[in-house]
ZAMARGU-4260 file (C-alpha; in steps of 0.2 Angstrom, whole numbers, plus 5000, padded with zeros to 4 digits):
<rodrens>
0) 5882/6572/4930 | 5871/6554/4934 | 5860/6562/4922 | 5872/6565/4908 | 5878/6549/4910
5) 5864/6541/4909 | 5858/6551/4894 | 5874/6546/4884 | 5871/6527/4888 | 5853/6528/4881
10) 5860/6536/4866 | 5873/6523/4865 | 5860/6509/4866 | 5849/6515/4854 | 5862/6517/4840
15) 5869/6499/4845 | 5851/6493/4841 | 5848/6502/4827 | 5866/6497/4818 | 5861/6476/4823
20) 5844/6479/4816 | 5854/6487/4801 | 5864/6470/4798 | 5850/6460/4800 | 5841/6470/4789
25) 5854/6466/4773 | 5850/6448/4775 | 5832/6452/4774 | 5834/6464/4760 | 5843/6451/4750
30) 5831/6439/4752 | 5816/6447/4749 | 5825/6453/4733 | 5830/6437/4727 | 5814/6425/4732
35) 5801/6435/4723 | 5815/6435/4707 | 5814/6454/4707 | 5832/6454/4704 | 5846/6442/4701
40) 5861/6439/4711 | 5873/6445/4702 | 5864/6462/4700 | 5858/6464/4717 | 5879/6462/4721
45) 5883/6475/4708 | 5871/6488/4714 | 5873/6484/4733 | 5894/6489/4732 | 5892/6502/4720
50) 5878/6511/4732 | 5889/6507/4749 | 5905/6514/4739 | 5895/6531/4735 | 5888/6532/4751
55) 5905/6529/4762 | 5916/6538/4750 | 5902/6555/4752 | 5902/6549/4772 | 5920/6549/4775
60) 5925/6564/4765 | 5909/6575/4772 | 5915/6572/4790 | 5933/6572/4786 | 5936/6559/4793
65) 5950/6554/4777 | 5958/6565/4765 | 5964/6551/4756 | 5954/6535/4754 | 5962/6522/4762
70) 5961/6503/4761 | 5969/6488/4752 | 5967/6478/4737 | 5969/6462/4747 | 5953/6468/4759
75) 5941/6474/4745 | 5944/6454/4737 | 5939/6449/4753 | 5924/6461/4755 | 5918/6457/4734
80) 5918/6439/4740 | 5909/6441/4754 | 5896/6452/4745 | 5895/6439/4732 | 5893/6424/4740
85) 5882/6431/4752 | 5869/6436/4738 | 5869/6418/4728 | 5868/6410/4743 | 5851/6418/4748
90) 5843/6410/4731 | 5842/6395/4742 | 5842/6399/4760 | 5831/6411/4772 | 5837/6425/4779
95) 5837/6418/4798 | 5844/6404/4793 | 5858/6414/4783 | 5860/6425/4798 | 5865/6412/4809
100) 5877/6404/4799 | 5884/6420/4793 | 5888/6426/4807 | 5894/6408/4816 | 5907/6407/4802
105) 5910/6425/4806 | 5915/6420/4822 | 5924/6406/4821 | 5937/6415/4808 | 5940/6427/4819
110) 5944/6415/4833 | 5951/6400/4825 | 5964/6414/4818 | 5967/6418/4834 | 5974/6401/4839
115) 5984/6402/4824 | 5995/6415/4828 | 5996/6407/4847 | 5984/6411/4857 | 5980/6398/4870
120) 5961/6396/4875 | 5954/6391/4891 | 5942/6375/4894 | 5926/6385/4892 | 5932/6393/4876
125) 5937/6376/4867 | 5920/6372/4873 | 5913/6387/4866 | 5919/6384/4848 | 5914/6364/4850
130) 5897/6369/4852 | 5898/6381/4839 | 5906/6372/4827 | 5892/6358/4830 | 5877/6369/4826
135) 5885/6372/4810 | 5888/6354/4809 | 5871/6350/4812 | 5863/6366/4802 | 5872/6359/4788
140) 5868/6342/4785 | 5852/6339/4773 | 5836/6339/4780 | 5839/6348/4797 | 5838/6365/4791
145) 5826/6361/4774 | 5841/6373/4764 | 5850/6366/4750 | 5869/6363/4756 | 5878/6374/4744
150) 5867/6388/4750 | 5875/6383/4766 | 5892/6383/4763 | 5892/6398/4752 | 5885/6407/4767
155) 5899/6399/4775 | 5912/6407/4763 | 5903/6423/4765 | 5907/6424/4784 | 5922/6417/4781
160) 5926/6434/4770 | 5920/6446/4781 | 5930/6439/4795 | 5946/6440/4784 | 5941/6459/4780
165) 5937/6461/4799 | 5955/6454/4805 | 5963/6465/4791 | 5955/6480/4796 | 5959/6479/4814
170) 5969/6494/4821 | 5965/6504/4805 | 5968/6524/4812 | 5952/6527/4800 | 5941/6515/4801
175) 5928/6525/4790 | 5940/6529/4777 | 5947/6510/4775 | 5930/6504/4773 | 5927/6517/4759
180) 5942/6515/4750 | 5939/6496/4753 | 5921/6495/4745 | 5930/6511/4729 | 5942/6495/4726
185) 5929/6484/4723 | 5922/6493/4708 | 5935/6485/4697 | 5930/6467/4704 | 5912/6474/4698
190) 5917/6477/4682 | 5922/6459/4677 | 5906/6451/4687 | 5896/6462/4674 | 5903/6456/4660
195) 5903/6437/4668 | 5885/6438/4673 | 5881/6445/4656 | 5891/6431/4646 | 5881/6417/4657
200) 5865/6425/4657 | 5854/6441/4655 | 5852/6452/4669 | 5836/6454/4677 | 5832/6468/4688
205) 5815/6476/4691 | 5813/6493/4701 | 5809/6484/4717 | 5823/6474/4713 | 5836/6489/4711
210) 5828/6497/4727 | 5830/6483/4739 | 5847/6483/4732 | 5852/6501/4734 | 5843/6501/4750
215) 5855/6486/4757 | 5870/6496/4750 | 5868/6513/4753 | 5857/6511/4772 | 5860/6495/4779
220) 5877/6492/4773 | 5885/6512/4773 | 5875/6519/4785 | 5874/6503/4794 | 5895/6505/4794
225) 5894/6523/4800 | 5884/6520/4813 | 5896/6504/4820 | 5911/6513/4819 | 5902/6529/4828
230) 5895/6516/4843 | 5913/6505/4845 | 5922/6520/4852 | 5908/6519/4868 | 5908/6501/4868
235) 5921/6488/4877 | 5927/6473/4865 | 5915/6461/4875 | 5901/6472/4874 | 5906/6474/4855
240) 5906/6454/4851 | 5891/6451/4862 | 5878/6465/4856 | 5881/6456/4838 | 5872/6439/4844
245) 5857/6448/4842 | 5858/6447/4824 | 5854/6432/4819 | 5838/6434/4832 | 5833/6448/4823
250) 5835/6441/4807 | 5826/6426/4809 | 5812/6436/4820 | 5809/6446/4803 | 5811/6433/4790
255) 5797/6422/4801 | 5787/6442/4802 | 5790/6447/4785 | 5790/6433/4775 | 5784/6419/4782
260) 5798/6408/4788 | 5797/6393/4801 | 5807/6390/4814 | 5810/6374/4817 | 5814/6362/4835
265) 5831/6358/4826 | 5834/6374/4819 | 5832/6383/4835 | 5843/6368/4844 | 5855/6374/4831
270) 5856/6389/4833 | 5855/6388/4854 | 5874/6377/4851 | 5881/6390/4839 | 5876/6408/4849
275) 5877/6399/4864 | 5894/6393/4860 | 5901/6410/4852 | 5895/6417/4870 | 5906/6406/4880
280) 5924/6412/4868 | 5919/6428/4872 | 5916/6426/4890 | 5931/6418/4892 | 5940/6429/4883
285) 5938/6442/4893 | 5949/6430/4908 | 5967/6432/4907 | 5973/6418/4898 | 5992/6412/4893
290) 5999/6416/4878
</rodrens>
C-alpha cells in the first residue's frame, strides 16, 4: 500500500513540474517569437487561441469529458485580453521579468477580490499583499527592471485577465470543457483583431514564427490546461497556489539559459517581495480567519 502510495505521489509531482514548466514555457515561447521579429504580435495571439481552441475542443470531447462545450462570453473577453496583452507586452519585456509580474498581478486579483466580497485577512496576510504589492511597485518604476513601463503595465493587465477568468471559472463541474468552449468563443474576438491588425499594419509571420506560436497554443497552453486540471484533483488549495511560485523561477532560469537575460540585485529584491509576499496570503490562508 506505502508503495502504491508513494508511486502515485511521484506521479503526481512529476505532472505538477511538467504543467509549471509548461506555463513558463508560454512566456518563453512568446518571447523568443517576438525578440528575434519572427512574428508580430497580433499574429502570434491569433495563432496561439486558434491552436489552444483545436487542441482543447479534440481534448475535451476525446475524453468525454463534455458533450456540449461549455463556457461564457464574459470569460473568453477576459481570456482574449489576457492573450493579447500578454503577447504585446513581450515586444518590451523579458520573459522572467513578464513571469513575475504576470503572475504577481495574477495573485493579487485573485485576493484583492477576495476582500471585496468580505473576507477579513489576518496580520501576515495584509503583510503578505504589502510586500507584494511593493515588488511591483518597485519592478515598475523606470530604471529598476531596464523594461519600458507600458510593457509593465500591459503585463499587469494580462494577469489582471487571467485572474478575472480564474475567479469565473471557479466551481465549473467541467473544468476542461469550460476552458474549451472558453478559448471556441474567442475565435470571433480573433476575427476582428485580424482585420484590426491588418488595417494598422501588415502581418509578419515567418515559419519559426508560426511554430513557436502554435507550439505555445496547442502544448504549453492546451496541453499545459489538461495536465493542470488532471494534477488539481490530487492536490490541496495550498499546495495548488504554492507549486505556481515556481514559475516565475523557472521562467527567469530559462530566459537567463536560453536567451541571455540578466538578473539584476534589484530585480531579484523585487522579485523576493513579491513571491515572498504572495507566500504569506497563502499561508495564512490556510488559518481560520473571520469572515
Amino acid at each position: 500500500m506505502s508503495g502504491a502510495r508513494a508511486s502515485g505521489a511521484g506521479v503526481t509531482a512529476g505532472l505538477t513540474t511538467l504543467t509549471m514548466v509548461c506555463f513558463a514555457a508560454n512566456s518563453l515561447l512568446c518571447r523568443l517569437a517576438l525578440r528575434s521579429g519572427s512574428i508580430d504580435a497580433a499574429s502570434f495571439t491569433e495563432v496561439r487561441l486558434l491552436s489552444a481552441a483545436a487542441v482543447m475542443t479534440l481534448l475535451a470531447r476525446s475524453l468525454g469529458q463534455s458533450r456540449k462545450l461549455g463556457g461564457t462570453w464574459l470569460s473568453a473577453a477576459a481570456l482574449f485580453a489576457y492573450a493579447l496583452a500578454f503577447s504585446i507586452s513581450y515586444l518590451q519585456i523579458g520573459a522572467g521579468i513578464g513571469a513575475l509580474v504576470l503572475f504577481g498581478a495574477v495573485q493579487l486579483t485573485m485576493i484583492g477580490w477576495a476582500i471585496v466580497r468580505g473576507e477579513r485577512p489576518g496580520a501576515l496576510e495584509w503583510l503578505g499583499l504589502a510586500l507584494a504589492i511593493g515588488g511591483l511597485v518597485l519592478l515598475t518604476r523606470p530604471g529598476v527592471s531596464g523594461s519600458p513601463v507600458v510593457g509593465l503595465v500591459l503585463m499587469m493587465v494580462a494577469g489582471a485577465s487571467w485572474g478575472i477568468y480564474s475567479l469565473r471559472g471557479r466551481g465549473s463541474a467541467d473544468p476542461l470543457g469550460t476552458t474549451a468552449g472558453n478559448f471556441v468563443r474567442t475565435l470571433p474576438m480573433v476575427a476582428v483583431l485580424v482585420v484590426v491588425a491588418l488595417a494598422l499594419q501588415p502581418a509578419h509571420a515567418t515559419a519559426r514564427g508560426l511554430a513557436l506560436a502554435a507550439t505555445s497554443g496547442a502544448i504549453t497552453s492546451g496541453m499545459g490546461y489538461a495536465l493542470w486540471y488532471r494534477v488539481l484533483r490530487r492536490l490541496t488549495g495550498v499546495q495548488a497556489a504554492s507549486v505556481q511560485l515556481t514559475v516565475p523561477v523557472i521562467a527567469a532560469a530559462g530566459g537567463v539559459a536560453l536567451m541571455g537575460e540578466r538578473l539584476t540585485v534589484r530585480l531579484v529584491v523585487a522579485a523576493a517581495l513579491i513571491l515572498g509576499g504572495i507566500a504569506l496570503t497563502i499561508l495564512e490562508r490556510t488559518r481560520p480567519v473571520r469572515r
